[in-house]
C-alpha positions in Angstrom: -19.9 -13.7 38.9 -20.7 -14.7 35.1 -18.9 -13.2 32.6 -21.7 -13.5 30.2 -25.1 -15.5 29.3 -24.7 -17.9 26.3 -28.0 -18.3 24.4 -28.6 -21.8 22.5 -30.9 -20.5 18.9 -32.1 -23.8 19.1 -33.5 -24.4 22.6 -33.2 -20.9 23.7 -31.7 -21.9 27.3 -29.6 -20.0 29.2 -26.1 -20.9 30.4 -23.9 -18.9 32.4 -20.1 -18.4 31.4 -17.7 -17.7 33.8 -14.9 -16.7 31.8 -11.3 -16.7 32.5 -8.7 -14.7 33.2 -8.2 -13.7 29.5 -12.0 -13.0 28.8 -11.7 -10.9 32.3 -8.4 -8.7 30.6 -10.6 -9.0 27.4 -13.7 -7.4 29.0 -15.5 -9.9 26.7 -15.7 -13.8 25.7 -16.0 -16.3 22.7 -17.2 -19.3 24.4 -19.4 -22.4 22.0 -22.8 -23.6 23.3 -22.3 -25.9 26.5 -25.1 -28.0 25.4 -23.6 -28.5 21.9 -19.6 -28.8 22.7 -18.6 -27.7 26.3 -17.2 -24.6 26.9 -14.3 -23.2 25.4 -12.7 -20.1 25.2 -10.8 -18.8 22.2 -7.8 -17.3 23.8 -5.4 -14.9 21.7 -2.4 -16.6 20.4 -4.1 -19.9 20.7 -4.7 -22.3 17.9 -8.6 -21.6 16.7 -11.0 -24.3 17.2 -13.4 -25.0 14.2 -16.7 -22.9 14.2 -18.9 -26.0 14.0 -22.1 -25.7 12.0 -24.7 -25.3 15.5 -26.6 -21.9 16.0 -25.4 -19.9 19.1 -25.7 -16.4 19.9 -23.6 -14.3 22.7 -25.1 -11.6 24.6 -21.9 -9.3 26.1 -22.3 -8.2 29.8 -19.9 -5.1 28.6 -20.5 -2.6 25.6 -19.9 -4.3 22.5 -21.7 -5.2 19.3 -24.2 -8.4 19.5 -23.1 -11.0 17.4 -25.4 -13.6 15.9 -23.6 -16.9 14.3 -26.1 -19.0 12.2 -25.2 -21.8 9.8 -26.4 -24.9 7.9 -25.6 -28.4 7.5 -23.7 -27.5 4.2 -20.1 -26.3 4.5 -20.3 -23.7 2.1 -23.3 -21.6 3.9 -22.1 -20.1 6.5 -22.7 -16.8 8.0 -22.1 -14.2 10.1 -24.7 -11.6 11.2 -24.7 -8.8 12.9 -27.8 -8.0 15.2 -29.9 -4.5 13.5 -31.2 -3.9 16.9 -28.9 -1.1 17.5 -29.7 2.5 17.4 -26.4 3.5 16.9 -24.7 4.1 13.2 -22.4 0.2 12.8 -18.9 1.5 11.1 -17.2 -1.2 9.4 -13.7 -0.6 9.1 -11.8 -2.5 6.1 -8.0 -3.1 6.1 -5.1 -2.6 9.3 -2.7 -0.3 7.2 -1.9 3.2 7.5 -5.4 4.7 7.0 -7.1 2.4 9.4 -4.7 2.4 11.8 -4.6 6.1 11.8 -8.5 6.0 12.5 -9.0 3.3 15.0 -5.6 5.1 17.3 -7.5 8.6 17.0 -10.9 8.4 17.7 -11.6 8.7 21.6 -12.1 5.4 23.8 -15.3 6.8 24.3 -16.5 6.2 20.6 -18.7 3.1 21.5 -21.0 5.5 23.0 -21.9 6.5 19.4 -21.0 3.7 17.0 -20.8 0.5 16.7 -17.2 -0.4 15.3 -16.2 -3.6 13.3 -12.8 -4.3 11.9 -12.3 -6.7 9.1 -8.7 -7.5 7.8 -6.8 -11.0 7.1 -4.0 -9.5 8.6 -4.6 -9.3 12.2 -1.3 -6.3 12.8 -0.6 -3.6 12.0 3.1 -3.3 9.4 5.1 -0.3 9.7 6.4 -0.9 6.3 8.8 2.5 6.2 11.4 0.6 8.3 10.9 -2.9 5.9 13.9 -2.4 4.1 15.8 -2.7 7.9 13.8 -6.2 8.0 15.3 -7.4 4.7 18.9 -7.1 5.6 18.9 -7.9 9.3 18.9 -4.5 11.0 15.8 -5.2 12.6 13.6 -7.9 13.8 10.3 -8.4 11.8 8.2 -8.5 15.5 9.8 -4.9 16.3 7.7 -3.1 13.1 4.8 -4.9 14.1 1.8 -4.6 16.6 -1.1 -6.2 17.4 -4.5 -4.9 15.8 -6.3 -6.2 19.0 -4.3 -4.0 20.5 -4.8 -0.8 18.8 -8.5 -1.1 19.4 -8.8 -2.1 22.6 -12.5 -1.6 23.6 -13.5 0.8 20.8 -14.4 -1.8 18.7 -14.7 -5.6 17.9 -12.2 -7.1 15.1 -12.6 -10.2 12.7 -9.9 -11.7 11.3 -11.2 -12.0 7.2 -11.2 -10.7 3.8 -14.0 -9.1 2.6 -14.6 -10.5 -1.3 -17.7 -8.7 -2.0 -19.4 -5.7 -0.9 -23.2 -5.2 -1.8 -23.7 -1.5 -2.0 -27.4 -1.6 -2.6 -27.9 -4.0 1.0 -24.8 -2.1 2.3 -23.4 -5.9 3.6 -20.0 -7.3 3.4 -19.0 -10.9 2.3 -16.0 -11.9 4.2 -14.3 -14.8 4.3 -11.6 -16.1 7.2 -8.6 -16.8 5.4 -7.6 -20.9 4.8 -4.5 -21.3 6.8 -3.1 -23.0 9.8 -4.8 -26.1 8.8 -8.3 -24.7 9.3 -11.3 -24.5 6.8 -12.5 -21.1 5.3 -15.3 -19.7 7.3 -17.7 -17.0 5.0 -19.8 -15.1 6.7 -21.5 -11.6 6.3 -21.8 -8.3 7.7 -24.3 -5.3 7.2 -22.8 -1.9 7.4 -24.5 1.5 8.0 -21.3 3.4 7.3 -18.1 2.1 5.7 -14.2 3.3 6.2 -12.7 1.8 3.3 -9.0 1.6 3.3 -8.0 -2.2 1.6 -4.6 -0.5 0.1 -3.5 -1.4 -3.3 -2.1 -4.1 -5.1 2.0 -4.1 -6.9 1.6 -3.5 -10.2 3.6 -5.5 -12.6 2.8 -3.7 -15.7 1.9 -6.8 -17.6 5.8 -7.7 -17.9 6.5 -11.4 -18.3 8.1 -13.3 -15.5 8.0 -10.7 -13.4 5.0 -12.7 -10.8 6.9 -15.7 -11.2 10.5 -14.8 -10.6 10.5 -11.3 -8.6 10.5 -10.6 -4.7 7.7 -7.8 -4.1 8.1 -5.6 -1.0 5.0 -4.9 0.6 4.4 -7.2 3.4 6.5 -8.7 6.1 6.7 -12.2 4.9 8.1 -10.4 1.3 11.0 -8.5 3.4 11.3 -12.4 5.0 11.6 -14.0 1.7 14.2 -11.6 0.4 16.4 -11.6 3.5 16.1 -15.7 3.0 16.9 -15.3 -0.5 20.0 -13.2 0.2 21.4 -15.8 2.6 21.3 -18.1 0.2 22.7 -16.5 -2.3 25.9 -16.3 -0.2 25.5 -19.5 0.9 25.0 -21.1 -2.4 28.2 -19.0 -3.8 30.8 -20.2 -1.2 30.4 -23.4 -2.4 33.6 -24.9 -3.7 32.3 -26.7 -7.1 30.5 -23.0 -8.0 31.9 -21.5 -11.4 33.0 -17.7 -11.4 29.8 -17.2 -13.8 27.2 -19.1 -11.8 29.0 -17.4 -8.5 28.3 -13.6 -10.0 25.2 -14.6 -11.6 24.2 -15.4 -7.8 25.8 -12.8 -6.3 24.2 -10.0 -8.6 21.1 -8.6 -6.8 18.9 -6.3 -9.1 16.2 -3.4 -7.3 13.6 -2.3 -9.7 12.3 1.1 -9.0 14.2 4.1 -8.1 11.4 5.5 -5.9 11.9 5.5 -1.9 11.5 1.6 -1.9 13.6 1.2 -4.3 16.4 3.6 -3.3 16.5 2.4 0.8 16.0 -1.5 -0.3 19.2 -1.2 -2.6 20.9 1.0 0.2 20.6 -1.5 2.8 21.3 -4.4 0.1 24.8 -2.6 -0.2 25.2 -1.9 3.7 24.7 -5.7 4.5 27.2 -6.5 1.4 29.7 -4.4 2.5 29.6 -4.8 6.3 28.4 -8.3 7.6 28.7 -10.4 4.0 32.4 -8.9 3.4 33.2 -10.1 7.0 31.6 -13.8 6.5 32.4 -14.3 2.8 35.7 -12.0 2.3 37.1 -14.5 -0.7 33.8 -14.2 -2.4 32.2 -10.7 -1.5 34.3 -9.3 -4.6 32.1 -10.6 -6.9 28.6 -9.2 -5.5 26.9 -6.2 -7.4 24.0 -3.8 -6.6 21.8 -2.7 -9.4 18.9 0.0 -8.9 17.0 0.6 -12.2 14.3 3.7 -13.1 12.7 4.2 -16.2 13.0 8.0 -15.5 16.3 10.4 -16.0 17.2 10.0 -12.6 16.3 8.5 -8.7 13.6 10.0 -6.4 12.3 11.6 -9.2 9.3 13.2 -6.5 12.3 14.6 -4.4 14.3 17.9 -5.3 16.9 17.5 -7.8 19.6 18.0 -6.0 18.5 15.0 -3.2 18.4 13.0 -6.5 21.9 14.0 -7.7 23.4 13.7 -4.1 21.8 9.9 -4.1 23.1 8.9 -7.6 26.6 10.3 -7.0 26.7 8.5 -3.4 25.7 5.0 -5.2 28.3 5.7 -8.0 31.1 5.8 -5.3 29.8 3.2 -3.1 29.6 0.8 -6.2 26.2 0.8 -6.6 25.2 0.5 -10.4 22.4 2.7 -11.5 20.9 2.2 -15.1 18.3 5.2 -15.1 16.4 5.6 -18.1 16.1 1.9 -18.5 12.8 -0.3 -18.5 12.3 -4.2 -17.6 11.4 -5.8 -20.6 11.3 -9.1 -19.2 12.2 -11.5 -16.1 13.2 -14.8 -17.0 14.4 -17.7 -13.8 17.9 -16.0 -14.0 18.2 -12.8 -15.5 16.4 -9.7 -16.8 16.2 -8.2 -20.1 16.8 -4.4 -19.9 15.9 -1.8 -22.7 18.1 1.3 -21.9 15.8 3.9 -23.9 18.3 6.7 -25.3 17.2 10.0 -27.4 18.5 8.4 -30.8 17.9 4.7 -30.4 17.2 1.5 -28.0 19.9 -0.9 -26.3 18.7 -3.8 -24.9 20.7 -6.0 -22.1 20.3 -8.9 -20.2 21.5 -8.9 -16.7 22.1 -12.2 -14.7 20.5 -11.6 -10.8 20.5 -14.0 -7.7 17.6 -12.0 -6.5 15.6 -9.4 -8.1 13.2 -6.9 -6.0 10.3 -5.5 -7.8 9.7 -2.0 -5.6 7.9 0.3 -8.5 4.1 0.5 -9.4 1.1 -0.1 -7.7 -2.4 -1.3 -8.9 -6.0 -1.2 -7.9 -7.0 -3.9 -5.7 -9.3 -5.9 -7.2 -11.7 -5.3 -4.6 -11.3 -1.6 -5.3 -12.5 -2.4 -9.0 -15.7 -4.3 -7.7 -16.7 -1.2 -5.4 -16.2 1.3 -8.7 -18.3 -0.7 -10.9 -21.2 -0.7 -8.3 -21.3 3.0 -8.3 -23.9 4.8 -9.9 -22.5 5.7 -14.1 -20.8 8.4 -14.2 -19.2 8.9 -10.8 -16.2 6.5 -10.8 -13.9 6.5 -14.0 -10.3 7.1 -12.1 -8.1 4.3 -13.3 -6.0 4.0 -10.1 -8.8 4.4 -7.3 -11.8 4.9 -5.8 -13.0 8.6 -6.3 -13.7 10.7 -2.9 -15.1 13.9 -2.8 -13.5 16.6 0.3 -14.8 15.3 2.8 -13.5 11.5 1.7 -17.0 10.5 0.8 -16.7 8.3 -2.3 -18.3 9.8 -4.9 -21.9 8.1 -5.8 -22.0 6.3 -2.2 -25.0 8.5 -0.5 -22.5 9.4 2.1 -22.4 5.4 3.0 -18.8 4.9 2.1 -15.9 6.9 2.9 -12.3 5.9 1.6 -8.6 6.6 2.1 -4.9 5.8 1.6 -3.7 4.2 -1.7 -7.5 2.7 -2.7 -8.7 6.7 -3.1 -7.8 9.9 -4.5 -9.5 13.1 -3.8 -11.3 14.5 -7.2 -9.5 17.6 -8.5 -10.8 19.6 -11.4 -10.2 18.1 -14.9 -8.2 19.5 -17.2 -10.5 18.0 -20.3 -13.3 20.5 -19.1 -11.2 23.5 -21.0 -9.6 21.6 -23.6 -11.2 23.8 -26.5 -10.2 26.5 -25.0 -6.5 25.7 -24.3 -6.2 24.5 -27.6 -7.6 27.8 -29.3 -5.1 29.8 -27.0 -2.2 27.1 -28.1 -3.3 27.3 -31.9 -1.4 30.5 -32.4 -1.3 30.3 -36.1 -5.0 28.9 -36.6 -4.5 26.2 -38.5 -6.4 23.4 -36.4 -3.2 21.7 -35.6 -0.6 22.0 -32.6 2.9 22.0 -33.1 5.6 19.9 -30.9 6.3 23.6 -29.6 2.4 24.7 -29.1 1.8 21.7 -27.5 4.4 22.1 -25.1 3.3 25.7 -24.1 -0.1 24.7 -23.7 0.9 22.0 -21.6 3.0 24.7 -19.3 0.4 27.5 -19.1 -2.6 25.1 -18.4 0.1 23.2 -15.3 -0.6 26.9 -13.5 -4.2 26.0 -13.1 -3.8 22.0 -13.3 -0.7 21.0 -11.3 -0.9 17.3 -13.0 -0.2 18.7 -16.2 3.1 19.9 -14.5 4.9 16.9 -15.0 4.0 16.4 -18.4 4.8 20.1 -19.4 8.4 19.1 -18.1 8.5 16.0 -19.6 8.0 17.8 -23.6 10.1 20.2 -22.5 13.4 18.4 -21.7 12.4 16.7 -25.6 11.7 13.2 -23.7 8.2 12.3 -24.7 8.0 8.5 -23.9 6.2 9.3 -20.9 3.5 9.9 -23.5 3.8 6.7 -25.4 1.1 4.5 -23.4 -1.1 7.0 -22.8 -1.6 8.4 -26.5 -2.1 4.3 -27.7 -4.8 4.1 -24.7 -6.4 7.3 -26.2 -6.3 6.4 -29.6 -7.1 2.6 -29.5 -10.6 2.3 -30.8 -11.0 6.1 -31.4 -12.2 8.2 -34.5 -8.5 9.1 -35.2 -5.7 6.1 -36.6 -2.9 5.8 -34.6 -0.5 5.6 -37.7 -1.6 9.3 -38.0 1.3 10.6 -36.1 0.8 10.9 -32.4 1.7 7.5 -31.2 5.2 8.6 -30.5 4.6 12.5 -29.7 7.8 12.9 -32.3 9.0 16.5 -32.4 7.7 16.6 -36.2 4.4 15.2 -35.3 0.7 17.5 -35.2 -1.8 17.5 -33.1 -5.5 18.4 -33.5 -8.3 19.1 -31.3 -9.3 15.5 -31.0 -5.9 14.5 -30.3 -6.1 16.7 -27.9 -8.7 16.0 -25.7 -8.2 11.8 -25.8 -4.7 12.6 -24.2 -6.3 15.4 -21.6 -8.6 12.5 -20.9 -6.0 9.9 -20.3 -4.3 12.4 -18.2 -6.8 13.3 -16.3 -7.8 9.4 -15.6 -4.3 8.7 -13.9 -4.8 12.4 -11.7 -3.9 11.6 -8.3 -4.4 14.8 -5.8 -2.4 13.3 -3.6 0.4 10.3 -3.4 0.3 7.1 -2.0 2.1 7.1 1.0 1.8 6.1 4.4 2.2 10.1 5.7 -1.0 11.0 3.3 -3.1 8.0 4.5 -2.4 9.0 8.3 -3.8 12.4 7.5 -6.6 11.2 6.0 -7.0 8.9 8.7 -6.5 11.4 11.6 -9.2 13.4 9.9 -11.8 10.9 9.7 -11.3 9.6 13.2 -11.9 13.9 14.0 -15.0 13.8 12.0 -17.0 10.4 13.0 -15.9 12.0 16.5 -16.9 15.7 17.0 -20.3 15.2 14.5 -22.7 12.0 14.1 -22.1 11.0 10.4 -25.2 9.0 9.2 -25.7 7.3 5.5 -27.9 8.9 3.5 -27.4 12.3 5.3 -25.6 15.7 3.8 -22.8 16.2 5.8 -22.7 19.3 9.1 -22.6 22.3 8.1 -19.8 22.8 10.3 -17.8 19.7 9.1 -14.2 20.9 7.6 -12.6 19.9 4.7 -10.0 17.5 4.8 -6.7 19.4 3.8 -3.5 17.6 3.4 -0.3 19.4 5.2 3.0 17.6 3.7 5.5 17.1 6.6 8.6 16.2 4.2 10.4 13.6 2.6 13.0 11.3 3.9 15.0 8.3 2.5 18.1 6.2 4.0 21.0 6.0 1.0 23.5 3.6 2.4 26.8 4.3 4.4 24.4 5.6 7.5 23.8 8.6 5.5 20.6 9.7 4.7 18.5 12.6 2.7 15.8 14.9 4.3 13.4 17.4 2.4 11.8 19.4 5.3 8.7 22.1 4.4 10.7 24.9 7.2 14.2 23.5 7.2 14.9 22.5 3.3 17.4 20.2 2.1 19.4 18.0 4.9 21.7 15.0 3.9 24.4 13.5 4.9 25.3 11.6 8.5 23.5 14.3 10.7 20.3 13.3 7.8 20.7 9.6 8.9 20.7 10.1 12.7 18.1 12.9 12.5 15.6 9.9 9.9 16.7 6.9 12.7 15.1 9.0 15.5 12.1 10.0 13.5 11.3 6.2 11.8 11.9 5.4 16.0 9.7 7.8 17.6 6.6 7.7 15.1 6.7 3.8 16.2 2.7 3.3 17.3 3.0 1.9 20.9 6.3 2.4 23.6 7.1 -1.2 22.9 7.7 -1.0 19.4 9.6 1.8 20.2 11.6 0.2 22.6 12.1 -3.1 20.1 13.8 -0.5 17.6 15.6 1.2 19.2 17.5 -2.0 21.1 17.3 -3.9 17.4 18.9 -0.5 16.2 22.2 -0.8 19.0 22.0 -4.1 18.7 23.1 -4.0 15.3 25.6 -1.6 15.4 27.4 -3.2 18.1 27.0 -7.0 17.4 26.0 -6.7 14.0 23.2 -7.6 11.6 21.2 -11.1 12.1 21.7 -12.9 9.2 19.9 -16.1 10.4 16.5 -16.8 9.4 13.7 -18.8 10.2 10.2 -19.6 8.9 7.8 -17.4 9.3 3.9 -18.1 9.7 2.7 -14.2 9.7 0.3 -14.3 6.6 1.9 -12.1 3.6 -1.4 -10.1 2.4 -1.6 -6.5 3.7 -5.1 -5.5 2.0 
């Protein structure tokens, strides 16, 4: 029996396809014109064929959305349409990361029924980057954190490999483009949306710092933890050579973690682990020579954890030999070695530290992409300077309920703290002389944090007498305003004033950087979960106020984990409190295994987890040809 009937644009005859066994499994097939080019499939894991510049169009015997390919002579008109025919709402899903993934796995299988769903993404799996740092050193393989975004959406939708580089908010159409690689030519093409999920991620943020693009190992994707594992190799490599001076053999040997977030802390962690286990046993007469170094411009590590998680971490690296330079900031990154400015109360010392590799795990930006969609809002509805604002419901703010966001790219609106500023400052002003004090600013700060939580941070900051956390964002405020920043605010010094107008430019700059929530894979699940609840138990249409029975999306945080080194680890549970140590590690293996997305996965790291332990890490490497962008 055909599969399918394949339409020719051109002469409008009919030709029946009979498939194969993979367009059978597939319930669908991607077959070229007869008349033009013979039949082909496109079979998964196969190498792509070239699109070809004929008109075809493929009419599905099974329930999926009709696709329409027409093109021109020229190479550089192409596109892809989607037929309007359809009554139902067509959700475009952007990205295969946390939020997407957490949408696609929880909507019912049913959910063609009601939508059409399109996926667009470059990267065709989905990454379970929690367990990356595992990658890095060898713990685990990079196809065991890893699955198949085919997979995950099985019939509920139909998935195209490509980056979206333009989205037209007034046409509510996509321009994406399939990504140049594997010897094949770009291929742009668009697609119309009713409803859009967008969930692109974020970008590393490098904070303008020299050298720091050019020389440093970023950690977000699977080809980054594959580059860094490389690195290391060679490193050791490189070292045991006989000709290598003792200064050339630290300098390569020296291996320097930026950030002391959770990145930061388990990339450095497993650095040491893999130094200290399978590098001491390979290289013994050089391993004496190799250093760990985490740096954090803050006081102290996992500053977003409890105190006492923090102290247990830094005393644990301080014994293991891990160097921690807190309170320190990258100045710059040069081929070979940073410059480090370790900021004290009284005065500056600056450093420069020779590194084999150096890991950039702190900061992350607004994807570019994310920046196009806020400028196409309506005034006045986007001015967050991390992401894209959503209202409750995730609705971006100023979309006519056409675009719904989540994970890193958005951040729920709060209220702003710049909406009572004359009145906090009257309350501050105890004296009423038009100007706050060091002191009354800091009280302000701490009453105000009881009905803005952001402001918490910042209250704690002026209290403990370290201000630099103020620096950038007074010279943001100031820059271009009424008031002179030689006037005395620039450095927030305890002898330094501050009026009302002061005031409210650094409430504003505040309130830009408010995120409700953090970026992490645990809120973007939520978020996801929620969404994939919503499309399913109500018909969400663009341009419609939402039902009236529709709930608000309300975060529910589950904890915080991290792996420290020494298979020990630290656990901050909600109902259980503080848990660290070796019962921490086995209790944050189980979990990181378990929350896998398929039984396979779970399977691959489990056995890559035994494996290790018994044989040891792999320290062999290999090219890899997974593409490196997660958006």
């Amino acid at each position: 029996m055909p599969v399918c009937k394949l339409v020719c644009v051109k002469s409008r005859s009919k030709v029946d396809c009979y498939g194969s066994s993979f367009a059978a499994q597939q319930q669908r097939c991607a077959l070229f014109c007869r008349s033009h080019y013979g039949v082909k499939t496109l079979r998964q894991g196969h190498k792509r064929s070239n699109f070809g510049r004929q008109s075809l169009q493929l009419l599905s015997a099974v329930a999926a959305p009709v696709i329409e390919v027409s093109g021109t002579q020229s190479n550089d008109s192409r596109t892809l349409k989607l037929n309007k025919g359809s009554q139902k709402p067509r959700v475009v899903i952007l990205g295969s990361g946390w939020g997407a993934v957490s949408f696609i796995r929880d909507l019912p299988k049913n959910i063609g029924d009601k939508y059409d769903i399109v996926l667009l993404s470059p990267r065709n799996y989905f990454l379970f980057t929690a367990l990356l740092p595992q990658v890095a050193t060898g713990n685990l393989e990079e196809h065991s954190i890893i699955e198949s975004i085919r997979k995950i959406l099985g019939k509920k939708g139909t998935y195209f490999e490509a980056a979206v580089t333009n989205i037209n908010v007034s046409e509510r159409a996509l321009t994406a483009r399939f990504p140049c690689h594997a010897g094949l030519e770009e291929f742009e093409f668009t697609v119309p949306y009713d409803i859009l999920i967008y969930s692109v991620g974020s970008k590393v943020n490098t904070f303008g710092i020299k050298g720091v693009q050019q020389y440093a190992f970023f950690f977000k994707s699977i080809a980054d933890a594959h580059n860094l594992r490389q690195r290391v190799c060679e490193c050791f490599e490189r070292a045991a050579l006989p000709t290598i001076t003792d200064q050339e053999r630290k300098r390569l040997l020296s291996f320097v973690v930026v950030g002391g977030g959770p990145t930061g802390v388990e990339v450095a962690a497993e650095l040491y682990d893999l130094v200290r286990e399978e590098m001491g046993q390979y290289y013994p007469h050089i391993c004496k020579d190799a250093k760990v170094r985490l740096v954090e411009l803050q006081d102290h590590v996992l500053s977003t954890y409890d105190r006492k998680i923090s102290e247990y971490t830094s005393k644990l690296f301080s014994r293991n030999g891990v160097e921690v330079l807190i309170n320190t900031k990258v100045e710059s990154i040069d081929a070979d070695a940073l410059t480090l400015v370790s900021q004290g109360k009284e005065e500056k010392h600056s450093q420069t530290v020779a590194y084999g590799a150096c890991v950039w795990a702190t900061g992350v930006a607004m994807h570019p992409l994310t920046q196009h969609l806020q400028q196409a809002m309506p005034p006045g509805t986007q001015s967050h300077s991390r992401s894209i604002v959503t209202d409750e419901y995730l609705c971006v703010k100023g979309s006519d309920g056409t675009i719904f966001a989540l994970g890193d790219a958005a951040t729920v609106e709060q209220a702003k703290a710049l909406s009572r500023a004359k009145e906090m400052f009257a309350e501050a002003d105890k004296d009423g002389d038009g100007m706050l004090s060091y002191a009354e600013l800091t009280a302000a700060m701490r009453q105000a944090s009881k009905e803005y939580s952001h402001l918490e941070e910042y209250a704690r900051y002026l209290e403990r007498g370290d201000s630099r956390r103020f620096g950038p964002l007074v010279q943001r405020a100031l820059v271009g305003g009424p008031i002179k920043s030689s006037e005395g605010l620039q450095c927030l010094e305890p002898s330094c004033q501050v009026n009302l107008s002061h005031f409210e430019d650094l409430l504003q700059e505040i309130d830009n950087t408010l995120r409700s929530l953090p970026a992490t894979g645990q809120v973007a699940g939520q978020e996801g979960s929620y969404l994939a609840k919503l499309f399913s138990k109500h018909t969400i249409r663009p341009g419609q106020p939402m039902p009236a029975k529709a709930p608000l999306f309300k975060y529910t945080h589950k904890g915080d984990l991290a792996y420290v080194g020494s298979d020990k680890a630290v656990m901050q549970l909600p109902r259980f409190g503080l848990i660290q140590g070796s019962g921490a590690f086995f209790l944050w293996r189980g979990y990181e295994t378990f929350r896998q997305t398929s039984f396979r996965n779970k399977c691959l790291v489990a056995f890559d987890t035994l494996r290790s332990k018994i044989f040891g890490r792999d320290i062999e490497f290999g090219e890899t040809d997974m593409p490196g962008d997660a958006s």
